[in-house]
C-alpha positions as CSV (number, residue, x, y, z in Angstrom):
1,X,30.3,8.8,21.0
2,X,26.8,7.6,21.6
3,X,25.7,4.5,23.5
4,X,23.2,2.2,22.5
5,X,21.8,-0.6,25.3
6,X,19.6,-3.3,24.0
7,X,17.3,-6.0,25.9
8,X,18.2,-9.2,23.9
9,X,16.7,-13.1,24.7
10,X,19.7,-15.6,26.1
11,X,19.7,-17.0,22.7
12,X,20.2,-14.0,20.6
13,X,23.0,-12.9,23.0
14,X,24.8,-16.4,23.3
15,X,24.1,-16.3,19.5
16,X,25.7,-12.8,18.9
17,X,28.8,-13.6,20.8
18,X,29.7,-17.3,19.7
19,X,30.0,-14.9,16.1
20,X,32.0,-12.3,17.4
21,X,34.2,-14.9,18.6
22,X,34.4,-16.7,15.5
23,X,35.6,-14.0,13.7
24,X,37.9,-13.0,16.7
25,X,35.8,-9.5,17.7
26,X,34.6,-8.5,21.2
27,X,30.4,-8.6,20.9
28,X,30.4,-4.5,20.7
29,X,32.6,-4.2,17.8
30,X,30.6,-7.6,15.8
31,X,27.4,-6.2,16.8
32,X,28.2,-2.4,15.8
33,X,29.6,-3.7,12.5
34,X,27.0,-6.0,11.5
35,X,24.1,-2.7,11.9
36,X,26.1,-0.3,10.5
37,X,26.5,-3.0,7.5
38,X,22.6,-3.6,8.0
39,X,21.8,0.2,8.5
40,X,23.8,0.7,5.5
41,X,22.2,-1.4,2.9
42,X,18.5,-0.5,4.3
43,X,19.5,2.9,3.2
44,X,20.7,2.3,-0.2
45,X,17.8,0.0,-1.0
46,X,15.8,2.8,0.1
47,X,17.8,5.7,-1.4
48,X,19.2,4.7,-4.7
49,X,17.3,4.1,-7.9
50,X,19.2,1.2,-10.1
51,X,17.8,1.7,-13.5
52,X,19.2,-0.3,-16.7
53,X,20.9,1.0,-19.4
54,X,17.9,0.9,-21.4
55,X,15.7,2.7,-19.0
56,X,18.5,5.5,-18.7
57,X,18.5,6.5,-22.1
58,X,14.6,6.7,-21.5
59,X,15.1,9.3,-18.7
60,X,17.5,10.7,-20.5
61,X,15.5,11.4,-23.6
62,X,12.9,12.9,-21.8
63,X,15.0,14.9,-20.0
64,X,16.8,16.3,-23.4
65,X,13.4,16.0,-25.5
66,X,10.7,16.0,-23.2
67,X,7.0,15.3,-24.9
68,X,4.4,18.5,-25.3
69,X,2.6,18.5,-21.9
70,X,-0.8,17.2,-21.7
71,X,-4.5,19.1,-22.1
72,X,-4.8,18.5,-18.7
73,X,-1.7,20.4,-17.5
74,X,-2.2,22.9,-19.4
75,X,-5.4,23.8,-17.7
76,X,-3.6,23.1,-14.5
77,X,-0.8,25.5,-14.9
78,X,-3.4,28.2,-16.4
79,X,-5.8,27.9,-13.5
80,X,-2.9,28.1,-10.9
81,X,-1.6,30.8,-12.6
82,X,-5.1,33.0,-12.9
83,X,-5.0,32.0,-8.9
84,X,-1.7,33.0,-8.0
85,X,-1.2,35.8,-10.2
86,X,-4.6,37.8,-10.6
87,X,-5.0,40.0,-13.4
C-alpha cells in the first residue's frame, strides 16, 4: 500500500471532511474514493473513443473495403522502399 500526503487550505479540509461525514466515511476512505472515481473518468475520457452507430459502420467500411491509396502514398511507400531496401 502506497501513501499519499497532501497540503490542503482549512477550507478544503473542513470541506472534505463535513462530506465524508455525511456519507458516514472517515476523510481517507471519502477522499481515496472520490480520486479513484475522478482518476477513473479522466482516463476514460482520455482513453476511449465513443463513436455513433453511424460513424461505426464508417470505420467499419473502410476497414472491410478500404479506398485505393492516394498518388501521394504511393510515392511515399515507393521512395521509402528504394531507401530501405536498395536495389
Amino acid at each position: 500500500m502506497a501513501r499519499l500526503e497532501a497540503r490542503l487550505p482549512g477550507e478544503i479540509h473542513a470541506l472534505l471532511k463535513r462530506a465524508a461525514e455525511l456519507e458516514g466515511r472517515t476523510l481517507t476512505d471519502f477522499v481515496v474514493a472520490a480520486a479513484s472515481e475522478a482518476a477513473r473518468k479522466t482516463i476514460e475520457e482520455r482513453e476511449i473513443l465513443r463513436l455513433s452507430a453511424s460513424d461505426q459502420l464508417l470505420i467499419a467500411k473502410a476497414l472491410l473495403d478500404p479506398p485505393a491509396p492516394a498518388p501521394a502514398l504511393v510515392r511515399a511507400f515507393k521512395r521509402h522502399r528504394d531507401l530501405v531496401e536498395p536495389a
